[in-house]
C-alpha positions in Angstrom: 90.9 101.2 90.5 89.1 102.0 87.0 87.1 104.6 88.8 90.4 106.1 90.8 91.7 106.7 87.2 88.9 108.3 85.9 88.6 110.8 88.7 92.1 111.7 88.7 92.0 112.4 84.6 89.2 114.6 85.3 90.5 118.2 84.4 87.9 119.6 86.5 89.0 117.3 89.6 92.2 119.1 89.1 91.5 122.8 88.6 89.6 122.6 91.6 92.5 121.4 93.8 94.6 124.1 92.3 91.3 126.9 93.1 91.4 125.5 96.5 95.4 125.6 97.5 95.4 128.9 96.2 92.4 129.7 98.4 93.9 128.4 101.3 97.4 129.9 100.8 96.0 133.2 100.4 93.7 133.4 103.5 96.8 132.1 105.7 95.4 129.3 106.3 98.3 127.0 105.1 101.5 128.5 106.3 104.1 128.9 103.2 106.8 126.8 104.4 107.1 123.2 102.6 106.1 121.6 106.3 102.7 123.1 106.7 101.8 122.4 103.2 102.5 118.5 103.5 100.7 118.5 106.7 98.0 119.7 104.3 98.2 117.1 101.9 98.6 114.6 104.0 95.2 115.7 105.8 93.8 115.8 102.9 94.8 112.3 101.7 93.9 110.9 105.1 90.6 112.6 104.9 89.8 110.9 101.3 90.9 107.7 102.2 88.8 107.7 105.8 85.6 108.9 103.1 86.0 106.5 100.6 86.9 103.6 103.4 83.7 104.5 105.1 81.7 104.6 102.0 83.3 101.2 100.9 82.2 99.8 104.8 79.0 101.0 104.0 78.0 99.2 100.9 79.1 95.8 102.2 77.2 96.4 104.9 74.3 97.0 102.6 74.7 94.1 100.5 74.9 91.5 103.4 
């Protein structure tokens, strides 16, 4: 959790999810209305949590 924290008070984690919703606004690849842009967060979120869940699977398996 210490490391969760630390990521998400990183100003840098932040300005590059700002650089990267503008990015994808712009090119219309994230539709303006409030729908599309949850879908997008909640891929997002899904897509960190499957990373991190897979990472965390492969270090146990490492350490058996």
């Amino acid at each position: 959790m210490i490391g969760f924290v630390r990521v998400l008070g990183n100003p840098g984690v932040l300005l590059l999810w700002i650089t990267l919703t503008a990015s994808f606004v712009s090119h219309d690849w994230v539709g303006r209305s409030i729908d599309e842009k949850a879908a997008c967060v909640l891929g997002v979120c899904l897509g960190t949590a499957d990373w991190f869940l897979l990472l965390i699977w492969a270090v146990t398996r490492r350490e058996q």
